[in-house]
C-alpha atoms as a printed R data frame, in Angstrom:
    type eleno elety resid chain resno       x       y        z
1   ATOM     1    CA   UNK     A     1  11.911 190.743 -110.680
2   ATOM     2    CA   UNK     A     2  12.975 193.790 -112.807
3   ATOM     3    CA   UNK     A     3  14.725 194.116 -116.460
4   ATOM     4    CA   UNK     A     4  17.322 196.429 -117.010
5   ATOM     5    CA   UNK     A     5  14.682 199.002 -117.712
6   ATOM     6    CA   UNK     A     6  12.892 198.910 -114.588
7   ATOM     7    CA   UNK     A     7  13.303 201.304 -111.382
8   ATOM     8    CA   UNK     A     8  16.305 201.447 -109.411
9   ATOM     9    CA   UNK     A     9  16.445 200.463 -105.265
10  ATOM    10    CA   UNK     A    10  16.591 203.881 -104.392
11  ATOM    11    CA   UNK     A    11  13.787 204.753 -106.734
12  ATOM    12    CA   UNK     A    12  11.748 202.001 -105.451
13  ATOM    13    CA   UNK     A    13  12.258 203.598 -102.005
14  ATOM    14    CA   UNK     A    14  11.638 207.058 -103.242
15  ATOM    15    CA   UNK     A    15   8.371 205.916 -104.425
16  ATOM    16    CA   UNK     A    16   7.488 203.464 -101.100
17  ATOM    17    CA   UNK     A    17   8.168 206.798  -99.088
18  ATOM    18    CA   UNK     A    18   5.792 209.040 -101.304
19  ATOM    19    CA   UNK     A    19   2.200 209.423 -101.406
20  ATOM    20    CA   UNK     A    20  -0.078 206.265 -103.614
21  ATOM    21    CA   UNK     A    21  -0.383 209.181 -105.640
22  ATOM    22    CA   UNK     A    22   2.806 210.600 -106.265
23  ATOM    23    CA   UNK     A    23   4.324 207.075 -105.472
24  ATOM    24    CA   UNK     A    24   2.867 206.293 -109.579
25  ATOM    25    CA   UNK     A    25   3.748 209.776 -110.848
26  ATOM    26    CA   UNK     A    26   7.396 208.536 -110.123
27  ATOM    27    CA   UNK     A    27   7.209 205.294 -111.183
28  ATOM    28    CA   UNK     A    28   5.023 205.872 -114.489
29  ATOM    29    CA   UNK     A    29   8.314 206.018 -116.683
30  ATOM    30    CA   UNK     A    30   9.318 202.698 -115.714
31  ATOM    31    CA   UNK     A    31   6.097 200.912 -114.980
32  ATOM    32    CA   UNK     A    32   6.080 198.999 -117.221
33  ATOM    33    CA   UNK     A    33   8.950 197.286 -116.755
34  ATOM    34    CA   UNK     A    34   7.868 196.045 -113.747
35  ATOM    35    CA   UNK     A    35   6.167 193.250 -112.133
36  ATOM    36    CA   UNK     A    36   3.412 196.067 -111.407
37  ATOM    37    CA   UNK     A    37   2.129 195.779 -114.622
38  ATOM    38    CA   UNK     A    38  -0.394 193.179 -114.829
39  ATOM    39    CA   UNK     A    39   0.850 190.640 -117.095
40  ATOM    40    CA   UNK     A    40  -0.869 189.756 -120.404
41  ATOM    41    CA   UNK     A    41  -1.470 186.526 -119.774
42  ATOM    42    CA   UNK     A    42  -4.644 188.323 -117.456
43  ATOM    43    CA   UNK     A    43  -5.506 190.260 -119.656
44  ATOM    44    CA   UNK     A    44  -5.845 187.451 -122.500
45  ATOM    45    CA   UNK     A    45  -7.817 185.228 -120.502
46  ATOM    46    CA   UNK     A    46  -9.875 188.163 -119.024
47  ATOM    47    CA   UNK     A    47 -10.825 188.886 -122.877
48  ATOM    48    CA   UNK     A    48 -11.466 185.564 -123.841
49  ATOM    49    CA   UNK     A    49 -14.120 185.764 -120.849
50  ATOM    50    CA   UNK     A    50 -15.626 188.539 -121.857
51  ATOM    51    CA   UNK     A    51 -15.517 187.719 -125.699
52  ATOM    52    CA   UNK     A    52 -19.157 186.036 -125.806
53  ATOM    53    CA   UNK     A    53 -20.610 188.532 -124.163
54  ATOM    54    CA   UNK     A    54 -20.133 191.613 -126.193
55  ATOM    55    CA   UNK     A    55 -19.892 193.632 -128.370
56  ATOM    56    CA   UNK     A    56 -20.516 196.635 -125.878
57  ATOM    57    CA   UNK     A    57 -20.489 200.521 -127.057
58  ATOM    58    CA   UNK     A    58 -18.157 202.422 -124.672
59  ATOM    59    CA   UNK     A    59 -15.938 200.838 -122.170
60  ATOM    60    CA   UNK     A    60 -13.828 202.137 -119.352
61  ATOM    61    CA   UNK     A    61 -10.489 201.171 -117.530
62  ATOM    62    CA   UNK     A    62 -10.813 201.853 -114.466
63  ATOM    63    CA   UNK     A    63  -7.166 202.795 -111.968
64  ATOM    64    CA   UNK     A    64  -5.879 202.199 -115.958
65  ATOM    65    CA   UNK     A    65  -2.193 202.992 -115.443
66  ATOM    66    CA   UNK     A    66  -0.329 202.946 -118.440
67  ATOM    67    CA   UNK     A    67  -3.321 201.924 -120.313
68  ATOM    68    CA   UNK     A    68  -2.583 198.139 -120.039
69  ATOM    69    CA   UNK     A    69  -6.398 197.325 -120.293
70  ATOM    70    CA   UNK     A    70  -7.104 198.488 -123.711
71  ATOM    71    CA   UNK     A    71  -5.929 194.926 -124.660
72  ATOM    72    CA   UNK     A    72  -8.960 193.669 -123.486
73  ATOM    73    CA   UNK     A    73 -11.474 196.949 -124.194
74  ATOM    74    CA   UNK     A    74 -10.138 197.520 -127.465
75  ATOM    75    CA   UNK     A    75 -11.343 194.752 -129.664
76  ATOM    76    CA   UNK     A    76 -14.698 194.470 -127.493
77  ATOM    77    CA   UNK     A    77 -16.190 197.933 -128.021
78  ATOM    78    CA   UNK     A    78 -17.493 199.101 -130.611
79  ATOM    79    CA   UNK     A    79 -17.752 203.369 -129.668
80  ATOM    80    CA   UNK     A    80 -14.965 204.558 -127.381
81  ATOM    81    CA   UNK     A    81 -12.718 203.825 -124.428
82  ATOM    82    CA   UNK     A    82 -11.756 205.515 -121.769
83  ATOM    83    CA   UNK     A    83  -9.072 205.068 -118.980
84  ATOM    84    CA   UNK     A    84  -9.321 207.225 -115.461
85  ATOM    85    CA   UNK     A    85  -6.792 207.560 -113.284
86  ATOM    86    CA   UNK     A    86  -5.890 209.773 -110.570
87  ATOM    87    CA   UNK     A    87  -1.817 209.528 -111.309
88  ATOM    88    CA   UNK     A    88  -0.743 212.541 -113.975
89  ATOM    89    CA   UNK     A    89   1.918 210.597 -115.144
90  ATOM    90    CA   UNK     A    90   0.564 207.294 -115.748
91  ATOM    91    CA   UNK     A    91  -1.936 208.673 -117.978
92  ATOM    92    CA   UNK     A    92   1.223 210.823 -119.600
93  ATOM    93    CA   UNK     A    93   2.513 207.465 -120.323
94  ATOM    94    CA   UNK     A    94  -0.834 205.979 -121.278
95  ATOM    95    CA   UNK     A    95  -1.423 208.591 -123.768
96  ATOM    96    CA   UNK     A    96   2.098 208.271 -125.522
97  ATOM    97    CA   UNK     A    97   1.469 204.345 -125.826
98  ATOM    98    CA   UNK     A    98  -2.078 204.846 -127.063
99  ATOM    99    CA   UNK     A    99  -1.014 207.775 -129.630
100 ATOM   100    CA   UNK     A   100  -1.058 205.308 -132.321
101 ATOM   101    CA   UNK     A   101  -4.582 203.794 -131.717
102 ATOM   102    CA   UNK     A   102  -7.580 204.965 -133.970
103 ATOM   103    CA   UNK     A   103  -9.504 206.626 -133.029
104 ATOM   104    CA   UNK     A   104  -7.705 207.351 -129.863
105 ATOM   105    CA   UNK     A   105  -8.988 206.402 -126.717
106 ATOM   106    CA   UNK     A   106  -9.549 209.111 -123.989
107 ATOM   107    CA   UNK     A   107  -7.621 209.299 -120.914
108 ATOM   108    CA   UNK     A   108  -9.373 210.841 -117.728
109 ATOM   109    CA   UNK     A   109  -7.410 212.041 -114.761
110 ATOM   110    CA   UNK     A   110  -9.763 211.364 -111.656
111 ATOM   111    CA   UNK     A   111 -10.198 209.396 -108.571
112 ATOM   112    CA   UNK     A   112 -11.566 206.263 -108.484
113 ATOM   113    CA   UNK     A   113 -14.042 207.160 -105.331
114 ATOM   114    CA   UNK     A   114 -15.269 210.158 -107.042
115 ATOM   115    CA   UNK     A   115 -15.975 209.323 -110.459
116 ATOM   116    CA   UNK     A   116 -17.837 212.449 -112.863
117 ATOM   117    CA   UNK     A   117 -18.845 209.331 -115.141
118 ATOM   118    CA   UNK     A   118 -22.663 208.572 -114.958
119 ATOM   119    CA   UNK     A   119 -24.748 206.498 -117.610
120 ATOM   120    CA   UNK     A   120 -21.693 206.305 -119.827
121 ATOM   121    CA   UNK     A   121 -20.485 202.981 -120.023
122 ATOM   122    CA   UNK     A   122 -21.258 199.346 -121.044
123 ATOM   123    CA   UNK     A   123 -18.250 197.893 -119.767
124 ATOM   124    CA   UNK     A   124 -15.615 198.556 -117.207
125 ATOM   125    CA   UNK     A   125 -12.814 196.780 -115.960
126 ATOM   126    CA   UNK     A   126  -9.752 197.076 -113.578
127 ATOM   127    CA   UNK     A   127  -6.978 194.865 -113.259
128 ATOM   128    CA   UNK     A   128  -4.306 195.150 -110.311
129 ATOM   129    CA   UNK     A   129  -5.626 198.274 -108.590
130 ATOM   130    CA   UNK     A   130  -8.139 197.306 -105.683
131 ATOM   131    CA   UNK     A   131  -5.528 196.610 -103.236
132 ATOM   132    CA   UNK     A   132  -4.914 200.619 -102.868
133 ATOM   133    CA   UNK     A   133  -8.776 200.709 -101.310
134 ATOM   134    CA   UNK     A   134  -9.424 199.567  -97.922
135 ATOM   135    CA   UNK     A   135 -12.420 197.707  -97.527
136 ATOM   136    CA   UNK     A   136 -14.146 200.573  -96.090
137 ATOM   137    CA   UNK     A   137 -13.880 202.663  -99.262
138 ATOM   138    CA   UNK     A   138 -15.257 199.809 -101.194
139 ATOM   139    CA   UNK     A   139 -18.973 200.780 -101.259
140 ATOM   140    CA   UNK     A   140 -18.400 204.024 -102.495
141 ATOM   141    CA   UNK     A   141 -15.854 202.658 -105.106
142 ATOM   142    CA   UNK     A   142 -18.901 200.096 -106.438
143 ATOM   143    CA   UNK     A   143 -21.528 202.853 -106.427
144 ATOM   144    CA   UNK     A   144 -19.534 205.043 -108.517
145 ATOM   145    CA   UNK     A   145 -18.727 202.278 -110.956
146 ATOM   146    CA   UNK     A   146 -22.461 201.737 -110.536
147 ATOM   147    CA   UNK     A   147 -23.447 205.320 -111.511
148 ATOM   148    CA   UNK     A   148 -20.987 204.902 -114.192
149 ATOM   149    CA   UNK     A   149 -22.543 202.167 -115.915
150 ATOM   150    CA   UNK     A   150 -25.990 202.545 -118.121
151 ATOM   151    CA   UNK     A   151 -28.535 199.989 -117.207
152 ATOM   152    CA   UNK     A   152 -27.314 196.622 -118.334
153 ATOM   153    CA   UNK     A   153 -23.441 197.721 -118.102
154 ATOM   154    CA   UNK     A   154 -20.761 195.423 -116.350
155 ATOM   155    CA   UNK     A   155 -18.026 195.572 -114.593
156 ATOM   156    CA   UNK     A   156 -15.193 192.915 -115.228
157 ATOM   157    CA   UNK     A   157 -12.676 191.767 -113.050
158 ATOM   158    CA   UNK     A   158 -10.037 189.012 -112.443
159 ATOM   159    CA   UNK     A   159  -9.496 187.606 -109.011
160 ATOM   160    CA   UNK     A   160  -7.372 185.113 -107.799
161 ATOM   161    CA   UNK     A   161  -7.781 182.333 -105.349
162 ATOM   162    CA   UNK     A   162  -5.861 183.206 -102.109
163 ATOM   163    CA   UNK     A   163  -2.653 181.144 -101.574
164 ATOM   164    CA   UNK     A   164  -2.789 178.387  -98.900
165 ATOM   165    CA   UNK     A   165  -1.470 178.382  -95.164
166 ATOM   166    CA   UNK     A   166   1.580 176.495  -96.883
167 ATOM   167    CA   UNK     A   167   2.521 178.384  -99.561
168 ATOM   168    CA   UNK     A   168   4.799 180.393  -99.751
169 ATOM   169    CA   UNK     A   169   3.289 183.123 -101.604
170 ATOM   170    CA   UNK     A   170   1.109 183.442  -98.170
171 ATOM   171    CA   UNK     A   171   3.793 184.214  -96.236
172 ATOM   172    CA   UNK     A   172   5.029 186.947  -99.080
173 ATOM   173    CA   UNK     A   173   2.095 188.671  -99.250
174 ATOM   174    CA   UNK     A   174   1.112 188.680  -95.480
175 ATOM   175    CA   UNK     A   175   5.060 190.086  -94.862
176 ATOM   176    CA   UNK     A   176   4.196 192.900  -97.227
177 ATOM   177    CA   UNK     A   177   0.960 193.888  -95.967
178 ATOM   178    CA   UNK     A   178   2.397 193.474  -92.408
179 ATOM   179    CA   UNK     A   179   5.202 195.850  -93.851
180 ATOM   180    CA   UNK     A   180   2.762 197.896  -95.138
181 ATOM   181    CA   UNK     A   181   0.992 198.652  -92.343
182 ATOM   182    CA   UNK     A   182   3.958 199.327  -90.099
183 ATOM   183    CA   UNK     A   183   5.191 201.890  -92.346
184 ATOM   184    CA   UNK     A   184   1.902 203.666  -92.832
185 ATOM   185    CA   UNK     A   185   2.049 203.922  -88.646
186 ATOM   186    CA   UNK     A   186   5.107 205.606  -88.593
187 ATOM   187    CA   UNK     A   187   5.280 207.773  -91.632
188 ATOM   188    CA   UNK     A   188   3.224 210.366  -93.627
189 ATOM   189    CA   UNK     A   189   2.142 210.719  -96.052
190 ATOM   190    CA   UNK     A   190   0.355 207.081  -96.386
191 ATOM   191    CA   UNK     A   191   1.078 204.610  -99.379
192 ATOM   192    CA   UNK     A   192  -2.476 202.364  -99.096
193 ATOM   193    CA   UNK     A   193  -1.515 198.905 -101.307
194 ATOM   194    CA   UNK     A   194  -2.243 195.918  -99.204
195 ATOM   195    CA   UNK     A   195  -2.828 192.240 -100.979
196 ATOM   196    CA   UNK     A   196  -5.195 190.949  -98.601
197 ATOM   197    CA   UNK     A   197  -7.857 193.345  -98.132
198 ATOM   198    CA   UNK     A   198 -10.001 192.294 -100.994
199 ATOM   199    CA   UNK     A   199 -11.195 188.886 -100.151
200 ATOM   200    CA   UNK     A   200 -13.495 187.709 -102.398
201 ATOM   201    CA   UNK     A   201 -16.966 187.036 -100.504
202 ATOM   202    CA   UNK     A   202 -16.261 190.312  -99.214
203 ATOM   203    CA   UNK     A   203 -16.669 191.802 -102.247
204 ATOM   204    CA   UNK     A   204 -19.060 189.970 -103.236
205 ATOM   205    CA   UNK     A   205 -21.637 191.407 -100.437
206 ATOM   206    CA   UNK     A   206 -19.969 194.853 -101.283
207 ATOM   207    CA   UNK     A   207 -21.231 194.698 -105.028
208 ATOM   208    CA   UNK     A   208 -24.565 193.499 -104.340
209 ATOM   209    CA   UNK     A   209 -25.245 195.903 -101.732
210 ATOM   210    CA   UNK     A   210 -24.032 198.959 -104.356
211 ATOM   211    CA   UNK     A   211 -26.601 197.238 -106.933
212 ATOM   212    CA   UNK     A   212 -24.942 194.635 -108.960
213 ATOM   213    CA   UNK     A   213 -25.447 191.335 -109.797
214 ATOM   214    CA   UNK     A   214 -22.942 189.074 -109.631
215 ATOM   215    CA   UNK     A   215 -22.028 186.141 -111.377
216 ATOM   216    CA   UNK     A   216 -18.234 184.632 -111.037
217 ATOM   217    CA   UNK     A   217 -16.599 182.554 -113.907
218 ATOM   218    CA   UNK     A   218 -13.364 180.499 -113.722
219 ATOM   219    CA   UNK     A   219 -10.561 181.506 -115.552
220 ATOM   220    CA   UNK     A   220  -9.388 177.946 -117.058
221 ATOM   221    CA   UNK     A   221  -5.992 179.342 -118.342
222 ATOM   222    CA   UNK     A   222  -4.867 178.923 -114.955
223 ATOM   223    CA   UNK     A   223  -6.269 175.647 -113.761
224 ATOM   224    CA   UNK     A   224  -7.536 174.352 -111.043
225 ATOM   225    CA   UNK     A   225  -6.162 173.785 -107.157
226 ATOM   226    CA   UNK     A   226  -6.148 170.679 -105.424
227 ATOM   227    CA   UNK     A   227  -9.585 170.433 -104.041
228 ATOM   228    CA   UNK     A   228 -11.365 171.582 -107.263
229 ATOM   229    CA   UNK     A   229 -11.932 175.226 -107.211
230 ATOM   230    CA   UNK     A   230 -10.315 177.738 -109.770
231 ATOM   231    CA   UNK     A   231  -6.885 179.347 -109.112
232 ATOM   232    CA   UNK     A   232  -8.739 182.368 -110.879
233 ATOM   233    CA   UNK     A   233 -11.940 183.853 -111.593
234 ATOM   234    CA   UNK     A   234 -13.695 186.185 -113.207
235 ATOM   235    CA   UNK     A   235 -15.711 188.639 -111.881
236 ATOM   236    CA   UNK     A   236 -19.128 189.677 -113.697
237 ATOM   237    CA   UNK     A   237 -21.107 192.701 -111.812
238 ATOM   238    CA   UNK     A   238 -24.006 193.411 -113.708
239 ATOM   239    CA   UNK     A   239 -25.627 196.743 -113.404
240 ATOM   240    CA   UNK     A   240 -29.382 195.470 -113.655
């Protein structure tokens, strides 16, 4: 799961045993050399979806990490970018890889449920990060994107199809968030990353209720399941 350049074991567990937000600050170094890092396969297709409906002005990447995102928010905006996050030292790391952009994009240390941003952006999008917000953070996480936007922004974001009953990839990610949960009962201070919390029609009611329309796209770079439906979409919240 790791190249040579990745985290050690007892790194790992330093960072499992550490705070979300100290947890990154550790692992920023080595991010991304990771499986963390979301691969750019997303990103590509995310792009591609959003390709036809720019250009926008100024775009933001929201929980950006090492800055991964500017893939996509890079060639569709025509002002600035921005990437928040509330780890120091993925945004050190962000800022060394993005040194060599022009003009530079700005990197915003913050937390995602208390954004300063309001009428700023066109676009925003996330990739990998809503699994450190339990669902009962989400509506204040969607109004603040909300407030962030100017009338007629949107917020992009892939999603994937949830694994079946039979798959193994159910049982992995149900062990972790059982895992997950046991150690936040027993040890302080919390590390919130769970892979089933964000189900999509959830979400769905979440955004609309903060304001947003929604519109959901598939993502045809990675097909379709057996009865029909996408392994991936695309989420479009529209700030009306």
């Amino acid at each position: 799961m790791f190249s040579p350049e990745g985290p050690s074991l007892r790194e790992l567990g330093e960072q499992a045993l550490s705070s979300v937000e100290r947890g990154y600050d550790l692992l920023a170094p080595r991010f991304d050399h990771t499986p963390f890092r979301t691969p750019d396969r997303f990103l590509d297709a995310v792009g591609a979806g959003l390709a036809g409906l720019g250009p926008f002005e100024d775009g933001l990447d929201l929980c950006c990490g090492t800055g991964a995102g500017l893939r996509v928010l890079a060639p569709l905006c025509r002002g600035s970018v921005t990437g928040a996050d509330f780890s120091a030292g993925m945004l050190a790391e962000a800022r060394r890889a993005g040194s060599a952009r022009r003009p530079g994009p700005r990197w915003v240390r913050c937390d995602a449920r208390a954004m300063p941003f309001r009428d700023g952006f066109d676009l925003a999008v996330s990739f990998g990060a809503f699994g450190h917000f339990l669902p009962a953070e989400r509506p204040a996480l969607f109004a603040g994107i909300h407030r962030a936007l100017r009338p007629g922004g949107l917020l992009a974001f892939p999603i994937g199809a949830p694994p079946p009953f039979s798959s193994p990839w159910y049982w992995a990610f149900a062990g972790f968030d059982a895992a997950m949960r046991v150690r936040n009962a027993v040890w302080r201070p919390p590390f919130v990353m769970y892979y089933r919390t964000f189900p999509l029609r959830a979400v769905r009611e979440d955004l609309i209720r903060a304001g947003f329309t929604v519109e959901l796209r598939p993502l045809p770079e990675f097909g379709r399941r057996p009865d029909g439906s996408p392994r991936a979409r695309l989420v479009l919240a529209g700030r009306a």
